[in-house]
C-alpha positions as CSV (number, residue, x, y, z in Angstrom):
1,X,-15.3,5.5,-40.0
2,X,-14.0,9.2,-39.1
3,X,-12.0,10.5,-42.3
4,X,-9.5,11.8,-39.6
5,X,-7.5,8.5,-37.4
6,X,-9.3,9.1,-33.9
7,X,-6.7,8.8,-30.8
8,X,-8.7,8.3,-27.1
9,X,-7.0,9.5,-24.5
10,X,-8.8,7.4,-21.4
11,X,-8.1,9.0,-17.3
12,X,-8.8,7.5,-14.2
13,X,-10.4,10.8,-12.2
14,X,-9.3,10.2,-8.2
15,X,-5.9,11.0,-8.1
16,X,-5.0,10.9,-11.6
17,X,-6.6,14.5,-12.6
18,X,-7.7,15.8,-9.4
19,X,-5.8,15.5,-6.3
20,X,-7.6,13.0,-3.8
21,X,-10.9,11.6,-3.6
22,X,-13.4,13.9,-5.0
23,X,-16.0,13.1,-2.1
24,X,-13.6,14.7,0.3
25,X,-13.4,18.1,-1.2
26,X,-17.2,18.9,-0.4
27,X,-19.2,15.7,-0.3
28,X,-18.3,14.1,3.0
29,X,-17.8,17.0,5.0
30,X,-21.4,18.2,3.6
31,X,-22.1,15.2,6.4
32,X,-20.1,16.8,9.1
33,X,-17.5,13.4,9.5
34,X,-14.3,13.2,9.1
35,X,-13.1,11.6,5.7
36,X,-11.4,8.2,8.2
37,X,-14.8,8.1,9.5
38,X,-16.5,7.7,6.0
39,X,-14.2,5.5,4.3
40,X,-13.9,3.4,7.5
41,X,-17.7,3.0,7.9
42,X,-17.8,1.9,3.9
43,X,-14.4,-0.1,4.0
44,X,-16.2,-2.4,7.4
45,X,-19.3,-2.7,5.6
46,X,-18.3,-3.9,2.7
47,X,-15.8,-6.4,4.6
48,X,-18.3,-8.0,7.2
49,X,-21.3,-7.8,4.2
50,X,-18.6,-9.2,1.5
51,X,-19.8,-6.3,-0.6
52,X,-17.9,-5.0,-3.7
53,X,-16.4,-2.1,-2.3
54,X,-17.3,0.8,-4.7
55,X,-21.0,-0.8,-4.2
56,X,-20.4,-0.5,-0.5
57,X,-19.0,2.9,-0.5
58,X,-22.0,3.7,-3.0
59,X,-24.5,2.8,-0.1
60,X,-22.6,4.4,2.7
61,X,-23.6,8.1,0.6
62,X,-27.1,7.4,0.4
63,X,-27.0,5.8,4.2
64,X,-25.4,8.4,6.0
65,X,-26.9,11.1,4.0
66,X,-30.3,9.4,5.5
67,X,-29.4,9.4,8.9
68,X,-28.6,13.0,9.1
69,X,-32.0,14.0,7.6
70,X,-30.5,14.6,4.1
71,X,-31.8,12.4,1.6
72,X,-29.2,12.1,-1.4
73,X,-29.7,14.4,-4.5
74,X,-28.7,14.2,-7.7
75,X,-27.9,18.5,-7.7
76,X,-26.0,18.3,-4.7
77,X,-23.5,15.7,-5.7
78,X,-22.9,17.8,-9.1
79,X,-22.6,20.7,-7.1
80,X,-19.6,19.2,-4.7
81,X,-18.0,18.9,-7.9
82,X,-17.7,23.2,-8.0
83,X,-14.9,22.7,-5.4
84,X,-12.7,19.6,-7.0
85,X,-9.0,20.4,-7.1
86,X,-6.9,19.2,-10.1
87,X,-3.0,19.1,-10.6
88,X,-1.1,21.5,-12.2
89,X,-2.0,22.2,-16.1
90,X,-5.0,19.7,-15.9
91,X,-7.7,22.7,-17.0
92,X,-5.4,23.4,-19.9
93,X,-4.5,19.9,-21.0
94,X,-7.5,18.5,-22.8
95,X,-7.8,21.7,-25.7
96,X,-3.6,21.8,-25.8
97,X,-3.7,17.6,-26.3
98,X,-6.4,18.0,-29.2
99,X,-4.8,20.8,-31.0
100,X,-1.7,18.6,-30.9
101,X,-3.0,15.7,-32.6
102,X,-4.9,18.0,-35.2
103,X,-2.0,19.3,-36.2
104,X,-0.5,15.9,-36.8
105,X,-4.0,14.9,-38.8
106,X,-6.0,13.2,-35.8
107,X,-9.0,13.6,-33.7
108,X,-8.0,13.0,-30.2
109,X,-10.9,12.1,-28.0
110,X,-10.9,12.3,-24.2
111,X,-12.6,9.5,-21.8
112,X,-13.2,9.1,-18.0
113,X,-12.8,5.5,-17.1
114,X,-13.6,6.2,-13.2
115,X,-14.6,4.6,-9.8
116,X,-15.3,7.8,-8.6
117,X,-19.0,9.4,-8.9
118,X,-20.2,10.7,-12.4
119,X,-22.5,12.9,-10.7
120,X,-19.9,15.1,-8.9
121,X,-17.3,14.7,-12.5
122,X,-20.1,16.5,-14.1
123,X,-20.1,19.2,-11.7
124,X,-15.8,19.9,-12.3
125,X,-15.0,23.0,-14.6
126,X,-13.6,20.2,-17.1
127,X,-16.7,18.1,-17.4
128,X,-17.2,19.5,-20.9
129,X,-13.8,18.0,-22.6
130,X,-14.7,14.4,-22.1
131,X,-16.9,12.6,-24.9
132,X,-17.6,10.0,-22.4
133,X,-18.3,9.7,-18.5
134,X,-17.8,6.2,-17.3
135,X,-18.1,6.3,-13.9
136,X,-20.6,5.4,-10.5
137,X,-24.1,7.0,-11.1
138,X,-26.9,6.6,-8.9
139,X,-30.9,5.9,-10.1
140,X,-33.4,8.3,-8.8
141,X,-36.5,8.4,-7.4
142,X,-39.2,10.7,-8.8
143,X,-38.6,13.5,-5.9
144,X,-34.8,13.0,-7.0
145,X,-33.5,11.0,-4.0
146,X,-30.6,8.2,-4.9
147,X,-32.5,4.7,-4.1
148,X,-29.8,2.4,-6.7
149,X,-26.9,2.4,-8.0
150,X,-27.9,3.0,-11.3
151,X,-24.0,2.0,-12.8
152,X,-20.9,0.3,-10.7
153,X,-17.6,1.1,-12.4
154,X,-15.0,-1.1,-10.5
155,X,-11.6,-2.4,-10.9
156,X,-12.3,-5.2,-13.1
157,X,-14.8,-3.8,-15.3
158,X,-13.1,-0.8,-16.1
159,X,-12.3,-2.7,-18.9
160,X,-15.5,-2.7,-20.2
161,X,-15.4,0.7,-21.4
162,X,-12.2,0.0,-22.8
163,X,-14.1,-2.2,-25.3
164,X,-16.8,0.3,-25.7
165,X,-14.6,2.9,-26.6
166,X,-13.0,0.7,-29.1
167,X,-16.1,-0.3,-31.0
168,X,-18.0,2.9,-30.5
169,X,-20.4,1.2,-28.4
170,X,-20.8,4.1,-25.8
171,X,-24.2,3.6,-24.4
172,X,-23.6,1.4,-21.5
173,X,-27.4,-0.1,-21.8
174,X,-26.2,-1.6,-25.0
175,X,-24.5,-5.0,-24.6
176,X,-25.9,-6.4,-27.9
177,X,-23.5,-4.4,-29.7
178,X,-20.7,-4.7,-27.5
179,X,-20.6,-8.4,-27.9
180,X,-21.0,-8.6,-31.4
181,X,-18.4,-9.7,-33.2
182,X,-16.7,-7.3,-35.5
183,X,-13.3,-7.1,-38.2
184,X,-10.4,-5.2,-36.3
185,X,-10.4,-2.7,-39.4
186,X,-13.9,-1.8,-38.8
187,X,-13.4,-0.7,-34.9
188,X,-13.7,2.8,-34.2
189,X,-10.8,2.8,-32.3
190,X,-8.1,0.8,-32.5
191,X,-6.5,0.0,-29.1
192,X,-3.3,0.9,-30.5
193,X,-4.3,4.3,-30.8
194,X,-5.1,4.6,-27.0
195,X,-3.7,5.9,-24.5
196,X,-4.6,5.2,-20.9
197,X,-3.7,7.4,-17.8
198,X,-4.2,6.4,-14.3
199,X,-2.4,6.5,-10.6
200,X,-2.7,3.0,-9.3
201,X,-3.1,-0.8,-8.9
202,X,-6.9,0.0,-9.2
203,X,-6.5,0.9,-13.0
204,X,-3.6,-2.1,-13.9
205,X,-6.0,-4.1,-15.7
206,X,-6.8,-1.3,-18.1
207,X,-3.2,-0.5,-18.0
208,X,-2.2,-4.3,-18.8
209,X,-4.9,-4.4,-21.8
210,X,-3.2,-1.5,-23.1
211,X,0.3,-3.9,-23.1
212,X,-1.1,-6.1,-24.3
213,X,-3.0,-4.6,-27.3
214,X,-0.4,-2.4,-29.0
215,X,-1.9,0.6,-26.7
216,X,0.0,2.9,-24.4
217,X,-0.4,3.7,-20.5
218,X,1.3,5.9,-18.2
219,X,1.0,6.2,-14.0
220,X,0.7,9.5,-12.5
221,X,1.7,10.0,-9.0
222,X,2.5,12.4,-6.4
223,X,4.6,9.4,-4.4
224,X,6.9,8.1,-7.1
225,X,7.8,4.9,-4.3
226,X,4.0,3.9,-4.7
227,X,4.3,3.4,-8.6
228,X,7.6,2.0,-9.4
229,X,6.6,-1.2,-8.8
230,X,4.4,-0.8,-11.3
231,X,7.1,0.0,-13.6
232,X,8.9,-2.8,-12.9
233,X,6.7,-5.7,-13.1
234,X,6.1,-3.9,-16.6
235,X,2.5,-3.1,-16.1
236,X,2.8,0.0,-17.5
237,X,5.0,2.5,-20.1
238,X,6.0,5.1,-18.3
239,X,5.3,6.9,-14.8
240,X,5.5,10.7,-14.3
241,X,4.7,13.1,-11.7
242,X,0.9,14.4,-12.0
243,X,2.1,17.7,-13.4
244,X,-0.1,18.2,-17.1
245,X,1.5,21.7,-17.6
246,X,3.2,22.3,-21.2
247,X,6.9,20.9,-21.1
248,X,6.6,18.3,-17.9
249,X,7.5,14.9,-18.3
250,X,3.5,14.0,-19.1
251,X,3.2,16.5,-21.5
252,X,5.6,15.5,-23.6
253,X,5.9,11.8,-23.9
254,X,2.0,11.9,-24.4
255,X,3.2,14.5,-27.7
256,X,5.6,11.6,-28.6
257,X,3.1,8.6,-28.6
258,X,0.5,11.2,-30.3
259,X,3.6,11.7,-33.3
260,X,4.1,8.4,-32.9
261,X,0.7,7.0,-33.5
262,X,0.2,9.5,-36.6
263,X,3.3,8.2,-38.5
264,X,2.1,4.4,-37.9
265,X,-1.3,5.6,-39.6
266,X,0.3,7.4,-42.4
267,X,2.9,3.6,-43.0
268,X,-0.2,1.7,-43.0
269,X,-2.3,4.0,-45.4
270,X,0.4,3.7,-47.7
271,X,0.7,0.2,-47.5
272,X,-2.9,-0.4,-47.7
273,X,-2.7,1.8,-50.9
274,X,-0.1,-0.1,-52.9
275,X,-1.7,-3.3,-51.8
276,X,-5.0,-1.8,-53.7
277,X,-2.6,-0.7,-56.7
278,X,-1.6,-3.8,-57.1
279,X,-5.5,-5.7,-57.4
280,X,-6.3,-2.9,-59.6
């Protein structure tokens, strides 16, 4: 166990840091189609082929790539990321969040939990503040063209890597450990002390397990009308405009559940201490 509590702090990436889709930005007009025509061709297939969808999607990049005489490489897709646009404060947040919670005597820890492509994350200018990437990946060929989908993050087993982040199990080839039974105390991370941020009905059953572990979520959104609902069906805490700069809405609730979460450590410390005192 870390001698400091350890807080994750888990985003969904499309829409939730950055402002749409990241293949948009470079990837899809790196094709020369419209973005419609790429998600339609993806969105057909995977209805008439009954396909998970992020699997279809997955396939349309390496398919359409092919047909336009540009076989799908790892490097470009990291480079696309160059070009991803994120919301206001988003470049600052991660350093200003960790200082935070080091002043209140916790190691915050930042995790992508994504449907998006872990290829082009790794190519954003905040790649670096993440511990973890959970997100799509492609497997490679020896001349470095995409032939499998090497990892499929969709909306159902995102909460996987909820799991993984609570036992410290973080290598996704390693199910032995993730199904092995362990004590609560001995978890790396408790879910109470996580916090999950995302913009949608694609992350509610991470958002839900948050509910219904003692952990927190919040919905960002640039539409407020497409999250309320959300809110009201109480599937998650609290909604607030995408805006991560110091003083928004985001920024400070998360600064609440982070002093929040610090005095619950330092109650149950104490208690655990007298209840020591008293078998001694």
């Amino acid at each position: 166990m870390a001698d400091k509590p350890i807080v994750a702090v888990m985003y969904d990436f499309d829409r939730t840091l950055c402002t749409r889709d990241m293949q948009e930005y470079s990837f899809i007009p790196s094709l020369g189609i419209t973005e419609r025509e790429f998600w339609d061709f993806a969105n057909v297939l995977g209805s008439q082929q009954h396909m998970d969808s992020v699997l279809a999607y997955m396939y349309a990049m390496v398919r359409l790539s092919s047909d336009r005489g540009k076989p799908l490489k790892r490097q470009h897709l990291v480079d696309t990321g160059r070009n991803v646009e994120f919301f206001p404060g988003v470049t600052s947040w991660f350093k200003r969040v960790s200082d935070w919670g080091a002043q209140l005597g916790m190691q915050v820890e930042h995790y992508v939990i994504s449907s998006g492509m872990k290829e082009i994350i790794e190519g954003t200018a905040i790649a670096d503040c993440f511990k973890s990437i959970f997100a799509c990946e492609f497997l490679y060929d020896n001349d470095g063209n995409a032939v499998w989908p090497k990892t499929d993050v969709n909306y159902t087993n995102k909460t996987q890597f909820v799991y993984r982040i609570n036992k410290g199990v973080l290598d996704v080839a390693n199910d032995v450990d993730l199904n092995r039974s362990m004590p609560d105390d001995s978890k790396r991370v408790p879910f109470c002390n996580m916090i999950y941020i995302g913009d949608g009905l694609s992350d509610v059953p991470c958002m839900k397990m948050m509910k219904a572990y003692g952990g927190y979520s919040i919905a960002v959104y640039q539409n407020r009308r497409k999250v309320e609902s959300m809110l009201e069906r109480n599937r998650v805490d609290f909604i607030y405009p995408a805006d991560y700069r110091k003083g928004s809405g985001l920024d400070v609730t998360v600064k609440n559940i982070l002093r929040k979460i610090a005095v619950s450590e330092t109650l149950y410390q104490e208690n655990t201490a007298q209840k020591r005192a008293q078998t001694e």
